[in-house]
Structure formats: structure tokens, C-alpha cells
Residue frames as qw, qx, qy, qz and C-alpha x, y, z in Angstrom:
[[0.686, -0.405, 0.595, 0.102, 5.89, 8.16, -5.04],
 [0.787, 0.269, 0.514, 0.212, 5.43, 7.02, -8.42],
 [0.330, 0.882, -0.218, 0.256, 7.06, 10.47, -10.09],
 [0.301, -0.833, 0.464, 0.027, 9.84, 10.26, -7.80],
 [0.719, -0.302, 0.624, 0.047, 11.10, 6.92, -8.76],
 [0.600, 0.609, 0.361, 0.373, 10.70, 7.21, -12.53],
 [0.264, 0.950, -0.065, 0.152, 13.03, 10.48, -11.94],
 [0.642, -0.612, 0.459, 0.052, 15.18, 8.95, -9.93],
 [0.798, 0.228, 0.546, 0.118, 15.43, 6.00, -12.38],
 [0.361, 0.926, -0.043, 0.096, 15.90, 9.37, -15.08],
 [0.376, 0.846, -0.269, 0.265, 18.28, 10.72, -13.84],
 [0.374, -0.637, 0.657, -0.153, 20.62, 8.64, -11.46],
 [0.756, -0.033, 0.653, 0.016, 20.57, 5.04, -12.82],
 [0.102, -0.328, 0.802, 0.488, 21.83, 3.67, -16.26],
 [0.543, 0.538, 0.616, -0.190, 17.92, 2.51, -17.23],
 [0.172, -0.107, 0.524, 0.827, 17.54, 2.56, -20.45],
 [0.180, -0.380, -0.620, -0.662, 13.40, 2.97, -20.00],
 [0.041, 0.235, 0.586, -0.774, 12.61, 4.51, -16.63],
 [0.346, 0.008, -0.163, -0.924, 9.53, 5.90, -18.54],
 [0.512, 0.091, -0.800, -0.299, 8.37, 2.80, -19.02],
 [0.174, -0.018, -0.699, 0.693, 7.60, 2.74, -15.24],
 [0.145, 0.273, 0.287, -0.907, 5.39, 5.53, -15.13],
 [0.617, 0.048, -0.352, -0.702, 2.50, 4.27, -18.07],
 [0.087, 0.101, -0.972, 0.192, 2.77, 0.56, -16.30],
 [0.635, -0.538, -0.321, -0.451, -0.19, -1.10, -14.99],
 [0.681, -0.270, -0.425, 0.532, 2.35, -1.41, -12.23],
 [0.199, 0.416, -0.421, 0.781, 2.75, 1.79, -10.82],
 [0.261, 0.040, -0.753, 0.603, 2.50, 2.56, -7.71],
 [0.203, -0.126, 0.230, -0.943, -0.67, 4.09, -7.49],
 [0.480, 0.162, -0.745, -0.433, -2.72, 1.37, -8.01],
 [0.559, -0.186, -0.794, 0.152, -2.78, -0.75, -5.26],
 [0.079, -0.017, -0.297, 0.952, -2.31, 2.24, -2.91],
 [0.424, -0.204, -0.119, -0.874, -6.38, 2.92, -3.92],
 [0.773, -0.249, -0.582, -0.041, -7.57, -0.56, -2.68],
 [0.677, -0.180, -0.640, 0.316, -5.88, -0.40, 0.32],
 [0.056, -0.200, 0.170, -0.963, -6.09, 3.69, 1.44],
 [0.323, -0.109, 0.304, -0.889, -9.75, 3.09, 3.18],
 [0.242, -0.065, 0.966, -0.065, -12.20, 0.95, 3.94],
 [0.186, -0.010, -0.693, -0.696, -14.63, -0.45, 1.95],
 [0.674, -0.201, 0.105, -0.703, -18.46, -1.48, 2.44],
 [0.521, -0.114, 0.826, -0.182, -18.79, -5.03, 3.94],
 [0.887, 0.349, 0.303, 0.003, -20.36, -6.53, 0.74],
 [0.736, 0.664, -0.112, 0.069, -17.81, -5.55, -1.51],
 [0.310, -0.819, 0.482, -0.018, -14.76, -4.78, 0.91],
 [0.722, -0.202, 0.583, 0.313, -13.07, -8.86, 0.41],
 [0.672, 0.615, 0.300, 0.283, -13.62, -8.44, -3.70],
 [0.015, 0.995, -0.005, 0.096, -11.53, -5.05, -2.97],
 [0.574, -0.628, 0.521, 0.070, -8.79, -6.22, -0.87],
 [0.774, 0.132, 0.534, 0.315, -8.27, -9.22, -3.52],
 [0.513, 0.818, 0.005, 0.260, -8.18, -6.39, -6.59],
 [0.241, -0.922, 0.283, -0.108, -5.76, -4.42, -4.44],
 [0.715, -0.231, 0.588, 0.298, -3.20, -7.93, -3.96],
 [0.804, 0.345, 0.419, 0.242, -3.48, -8.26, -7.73],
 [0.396, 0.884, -0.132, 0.210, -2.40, -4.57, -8.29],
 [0.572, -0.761, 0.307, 0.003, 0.15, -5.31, -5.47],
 [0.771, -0.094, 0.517, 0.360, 1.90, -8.24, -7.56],
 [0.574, 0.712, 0.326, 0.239, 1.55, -6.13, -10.55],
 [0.153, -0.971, 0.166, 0.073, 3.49, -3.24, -9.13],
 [0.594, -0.584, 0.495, 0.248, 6.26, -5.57, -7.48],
 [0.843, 0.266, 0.414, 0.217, 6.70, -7.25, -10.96],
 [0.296, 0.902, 0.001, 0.316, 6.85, -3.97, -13.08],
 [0.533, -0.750, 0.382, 0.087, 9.72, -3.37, -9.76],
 [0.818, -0.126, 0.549, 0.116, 11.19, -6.70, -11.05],
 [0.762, 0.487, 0.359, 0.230, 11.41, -5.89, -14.24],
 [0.073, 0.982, -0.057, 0.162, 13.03, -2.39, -13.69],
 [0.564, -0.631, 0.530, 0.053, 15.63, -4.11, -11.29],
 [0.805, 0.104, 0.551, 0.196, 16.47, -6.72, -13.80],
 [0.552, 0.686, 0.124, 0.458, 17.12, -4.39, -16.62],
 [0.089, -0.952, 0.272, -0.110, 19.14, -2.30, -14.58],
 [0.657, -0.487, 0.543, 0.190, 21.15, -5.18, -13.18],
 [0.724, 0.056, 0.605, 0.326, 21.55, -7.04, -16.85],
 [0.096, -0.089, 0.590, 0.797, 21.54, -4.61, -19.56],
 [0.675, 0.419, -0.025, -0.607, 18.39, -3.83, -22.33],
 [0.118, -0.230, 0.889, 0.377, 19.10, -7.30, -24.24],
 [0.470, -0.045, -0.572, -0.671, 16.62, -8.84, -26.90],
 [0.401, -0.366, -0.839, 0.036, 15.69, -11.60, -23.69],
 [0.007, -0.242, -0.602, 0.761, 15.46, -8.76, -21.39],
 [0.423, 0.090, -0.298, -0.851, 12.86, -6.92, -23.92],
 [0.464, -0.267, -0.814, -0.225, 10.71, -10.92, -24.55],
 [0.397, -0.472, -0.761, 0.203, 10.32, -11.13, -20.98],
 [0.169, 0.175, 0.311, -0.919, 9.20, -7.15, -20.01],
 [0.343, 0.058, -0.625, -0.699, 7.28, -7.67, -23.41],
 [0.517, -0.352, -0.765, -0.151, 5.58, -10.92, -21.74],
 [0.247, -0.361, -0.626, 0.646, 5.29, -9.09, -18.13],
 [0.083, -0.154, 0.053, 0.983, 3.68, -6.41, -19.69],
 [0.433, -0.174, -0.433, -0.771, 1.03, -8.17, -21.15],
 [0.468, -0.271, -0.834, -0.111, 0.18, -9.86, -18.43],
 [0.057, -0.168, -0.437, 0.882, -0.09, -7.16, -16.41],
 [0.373, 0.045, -0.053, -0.925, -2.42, -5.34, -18.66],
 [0.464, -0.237, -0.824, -0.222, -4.42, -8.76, -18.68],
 [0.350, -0.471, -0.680, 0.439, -4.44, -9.14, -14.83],
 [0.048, -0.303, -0.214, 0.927, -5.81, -5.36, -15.18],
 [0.332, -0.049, -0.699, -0.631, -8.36, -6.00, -17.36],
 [0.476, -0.298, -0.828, -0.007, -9.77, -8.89, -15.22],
 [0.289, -0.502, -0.688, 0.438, -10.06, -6.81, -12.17]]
């Protein structure tokens, strides 16, 4: 899912860093592992919660792809990927 959409993004859309997609701590594959099977009852709720945090991390890294498609690469659009980015790799860190 996550190759198809960073080729899409390649080659059919006006992105000026589809690539940029595909090293994220947002891609899609992420959450997908948290939530693909169940876990052992002691750890299963600590799982489910990692699995939300890659979930918001994904949609953001989305957010940020949609926003630079709608507005252009500009120097604010760059601050704020710049500041989504690290906080991704933060909230990926933590969990």
C-alpha cells in the first residue's frame, strides 16, 4: 500500500517530494503491525495504544502530503513538514 501511493504521488501528482512519504515514520506500514493480530492479554492495551500513535503519525505524514500538494513547496510549507517530521520521529522514539 505504501509503494503504491509514493508511485502514484511519482508519477501522477505535481508533489514535489512523494519520496519523502516512503522513509516517514508515517508510512503506512506501521500501524498496520499493531493492529494485524492479537496480542497477549498483558501487553495487548500497551499495543493497541502504540498502534493509535502510529495511526496519527501516518494520517499526519497524509496531511502533510495533501497540503503540499494543495499549496505548493513554500519555505512555511517546508517549517511545518520540518516540525511534523520531528515530531513524528519523537512520537516514534517514545513508543
Amino acid at each position: 500500500m505504501n509503494c503504491l501511493i509514493v508511485v502514484t504521488l511519482f508519477y501522477f501528482t505535481k508533489a514535489e517530494e512523494p519520496k519523502r512519504f516512503s522513509n516517514s515514520p508515517g508510512n503506512f506500514v506501521w500501524f498496520w503491525l499493531f493492529f494485524a493480530w492479537d496480542w497477549h492479554e498483558a501487553i495487548g492495551q500497551y499495543m493497541e495504544w502504540i498502534g493509535l500513535i502510529y495511526l496519527f503519525i501516518t494520517l499526519s505524514s497524509v496531511v502533510m502530503l495533501v497540503l503540499e500538494l494543495m499549496k505548493g513547496l513554500t519555505t512555511t510549507i517546508k517549517r511545518i513538514i520540518f516540525i511534523q517530521w520531528i515530531m513524528c520521529l519523537i512520537l516514534t522514539f517514545l513508543t
